[in-house]
N, C-alpha and C positions, 0 to 999 in steps of 0.2 A: 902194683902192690895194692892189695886189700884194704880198706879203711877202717876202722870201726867208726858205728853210731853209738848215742848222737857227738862223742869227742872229737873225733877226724882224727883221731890218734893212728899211726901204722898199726896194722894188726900184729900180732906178734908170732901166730902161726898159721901156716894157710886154714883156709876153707876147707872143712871134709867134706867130702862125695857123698853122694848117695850110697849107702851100701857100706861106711864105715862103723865099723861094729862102737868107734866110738860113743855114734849118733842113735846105739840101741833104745836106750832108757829117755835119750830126750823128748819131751812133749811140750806143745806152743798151748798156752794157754792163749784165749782169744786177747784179749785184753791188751797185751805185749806189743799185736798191730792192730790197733782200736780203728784204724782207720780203713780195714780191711772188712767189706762183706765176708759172712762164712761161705761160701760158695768159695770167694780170693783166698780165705787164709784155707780152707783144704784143699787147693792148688796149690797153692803156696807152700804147704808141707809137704806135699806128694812132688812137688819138682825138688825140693830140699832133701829128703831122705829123712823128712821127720814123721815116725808114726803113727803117732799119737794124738790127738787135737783134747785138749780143754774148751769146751764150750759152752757160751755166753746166752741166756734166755731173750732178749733182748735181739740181737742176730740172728737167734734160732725162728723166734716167731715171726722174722721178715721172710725165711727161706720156708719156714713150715715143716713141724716135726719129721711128719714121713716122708717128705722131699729130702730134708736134710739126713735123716737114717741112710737111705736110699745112696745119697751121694756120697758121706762119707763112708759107704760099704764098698762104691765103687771105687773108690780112689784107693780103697787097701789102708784103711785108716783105722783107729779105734779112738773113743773116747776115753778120757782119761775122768775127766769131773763132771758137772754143769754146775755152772755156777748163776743164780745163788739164790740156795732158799735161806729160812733165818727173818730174818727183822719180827722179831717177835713180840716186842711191847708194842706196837701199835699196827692200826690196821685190821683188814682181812687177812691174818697173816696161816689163819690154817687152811683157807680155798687155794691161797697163792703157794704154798705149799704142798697141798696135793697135786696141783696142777702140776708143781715143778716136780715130783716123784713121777707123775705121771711121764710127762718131758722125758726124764733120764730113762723111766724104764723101755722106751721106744727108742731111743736111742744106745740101748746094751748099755746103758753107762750105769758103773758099778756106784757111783760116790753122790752125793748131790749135796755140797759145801753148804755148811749152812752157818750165814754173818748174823751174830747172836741179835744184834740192832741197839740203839743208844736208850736214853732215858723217852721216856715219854712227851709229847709237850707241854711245858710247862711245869716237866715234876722234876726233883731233886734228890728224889728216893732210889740210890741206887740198889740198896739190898732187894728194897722190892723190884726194882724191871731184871736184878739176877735172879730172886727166884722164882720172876715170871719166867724166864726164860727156863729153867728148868721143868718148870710144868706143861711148859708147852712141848720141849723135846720128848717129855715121857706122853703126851697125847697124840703126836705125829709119828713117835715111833713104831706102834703098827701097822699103820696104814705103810711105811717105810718096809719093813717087816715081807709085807703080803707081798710086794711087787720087788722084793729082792734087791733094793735099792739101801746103801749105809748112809745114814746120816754120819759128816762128819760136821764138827764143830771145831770154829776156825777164830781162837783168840787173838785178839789185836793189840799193836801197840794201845798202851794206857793214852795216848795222846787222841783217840778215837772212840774214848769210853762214853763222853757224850752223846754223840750222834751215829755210830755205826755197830761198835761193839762192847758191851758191859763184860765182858769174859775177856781180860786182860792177858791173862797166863796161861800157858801151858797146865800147870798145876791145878788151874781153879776149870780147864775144862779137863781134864780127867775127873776130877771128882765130880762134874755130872754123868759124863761117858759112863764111870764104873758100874752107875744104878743101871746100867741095860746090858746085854747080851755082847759081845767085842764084833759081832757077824751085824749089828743093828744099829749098834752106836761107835764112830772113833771121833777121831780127831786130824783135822787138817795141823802139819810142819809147815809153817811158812817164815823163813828165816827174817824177809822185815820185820815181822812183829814179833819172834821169839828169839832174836839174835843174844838183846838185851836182858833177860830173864836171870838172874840168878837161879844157880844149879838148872841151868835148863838141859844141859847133857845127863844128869839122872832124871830128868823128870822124861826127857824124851826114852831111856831104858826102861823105866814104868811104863809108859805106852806101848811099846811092843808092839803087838799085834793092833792094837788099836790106831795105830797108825793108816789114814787111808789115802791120803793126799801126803805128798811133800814139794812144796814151792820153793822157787829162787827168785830174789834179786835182791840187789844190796840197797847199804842205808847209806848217803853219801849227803853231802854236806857240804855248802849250807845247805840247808832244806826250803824248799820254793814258798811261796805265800800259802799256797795251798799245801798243806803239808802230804795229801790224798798221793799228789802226783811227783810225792820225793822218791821212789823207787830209782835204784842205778841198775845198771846192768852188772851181772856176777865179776865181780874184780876192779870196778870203779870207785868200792866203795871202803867199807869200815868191817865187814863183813866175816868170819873168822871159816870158809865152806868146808874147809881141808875136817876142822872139829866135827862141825854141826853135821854131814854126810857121812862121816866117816861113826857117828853115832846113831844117825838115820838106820844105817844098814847092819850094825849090830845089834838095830833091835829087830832087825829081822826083816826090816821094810826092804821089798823086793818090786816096788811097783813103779813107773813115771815119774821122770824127775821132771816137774812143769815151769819152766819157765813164765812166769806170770809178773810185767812192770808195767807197771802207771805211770809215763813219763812224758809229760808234754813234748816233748824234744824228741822222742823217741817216736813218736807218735807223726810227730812230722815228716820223719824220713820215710824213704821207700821201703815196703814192705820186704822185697827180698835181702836189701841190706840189712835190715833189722834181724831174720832169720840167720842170714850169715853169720853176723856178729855174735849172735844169740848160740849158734854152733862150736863156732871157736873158742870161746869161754866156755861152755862146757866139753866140751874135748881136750881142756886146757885144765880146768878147775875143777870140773866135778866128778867125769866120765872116771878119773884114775882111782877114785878112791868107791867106784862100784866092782860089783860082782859082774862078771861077763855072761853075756846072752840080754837078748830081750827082756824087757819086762813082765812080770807075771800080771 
């Protein structure tokens, strides 16, 4: 019998095969098995029957853009994100940014996540690093633009408004998304951090088409010292998916559903048990409340 990670809990339904139409729409974001070179985790999807790879800059630049195009074209893959451009208040943040459009457009990748970034050092102004952050999405958006590449913008839980993301809500990244074009700017769904949102199933029906990423995994509890790496796997946690998918795709969202968890524990284990596990919860949870066929 099957186990799940990291619980050891029995699984509760077998493993799908390769080839189960369940496993259409799932995609591994790299992150999920952090301990996996990109080279392992597109083996790793391609022995799974998972299509899709979300991938990590950081991985990429070990394997090298056109090496890794190259490979995951061979293995019958596609990209789903790269992640991550964004950190906007401080830094080089428009070279490391072009670079990173550069990245996804060699790599066919339609989306390039972008983590708004926290406050500055030493500053306390959070209006000002939000409306940095707006200024700088409306500066990066051409260059985005040219190479066919969406900025999507990915609000975090408020407990990361410090140091990673000033764009807390869904609500408050749509109203910068709006000033741009829905084919140049959306928005990343990622249920840890819009679980909690009030009215977040209208705010996700505003987005619509702006919708360009949709993530999974749950919020479980207690939450670790680092709260970064409190991600559960889909049904471990607090999590409401049956809602939040089943409004995903009434707004029209037709693309990769990514499994994307930060889990110390998770991270320990072996990569193809984590994919397993990562299978079965969505062939369980999520797969029932999509539209059938592939991802668009």
């Amino acid at each position: 019998m099957n186990t799940d990670v990291p619980t050891g809990n029995l699984a509760r339904i077998p493993t799908p095969e390769p080839g189960d139409p369940r496993l259409a729409r799932l995609a591994l974001n790299q992150r999920t098995t952090a301990s996996w070179t990109l080279p392992e985790a597109v083996r790793g999807c391609a022995d799974a029957g998972i299509g899709t790879i979300g991938v990590w800059r950081e991985p990429l630049a070990e394997t090298g853009v056109q090496a890794a195009a190259r490979m995951i074209g061979d293995a019958g893959l596609r990209v789903s994100s790269l992640c991550r451009g964004g950190f906007f208040t401080s830094g080089d943040w428009l070279g490391e940014n072009i670079a990173a459009l550069d990245e996804a457009a060699a790599l066919d990748c339609p989306t390039l996540v972008l983590v708004p970034g926290g406050l500055p050092e030493g500053s306390r102004d959070l209006n000002g690093a939000r409306q940095r952050v707006a200024e700088a999405i409306a500066e990066l958006a051409p260059h985005a633009r040219a190479r066919g590449v969406r900025l999507a913008i990915e609000p975090m839980h408020p407990i990361f408004a410090a140091d990673r993301g000033v764009i807390s809500t869904l609500a408050h990244a749509l109203d910068l998304a709006e000033q741009h074009p829905p084919e140049v700017v959306g928005v990343v769904v990622d249920t840890f951090h819009l679980w909690w949102e009030p009215g977040v199933l209208a705010q996700i029906a505003r987005a619509g088409e702006r919708i360009a990423c949709y993530q999974v995994s749950d919020w479980i509890t207690p939450l670790p010292p680092d709260a970064l790496l409190g991600r559960g796997v889909v049904g471990d946690g607090h999590i409401d998916f049956t809602a939040l998918t089943r409004a995903v795709v009434a707004a029209g969202y037709r693309g990769p559903v990514e499994v994307e968890i930060f889990n110390a524990e998770l991270w320990a284990a072996p990569g193809a048990q984590v994919l397993a596990t990562c299978a079965r919860r969505h062939a369980e949870l999520i797969a029932p409340h999509l539209p059938k066929g592939r991802s668009t």
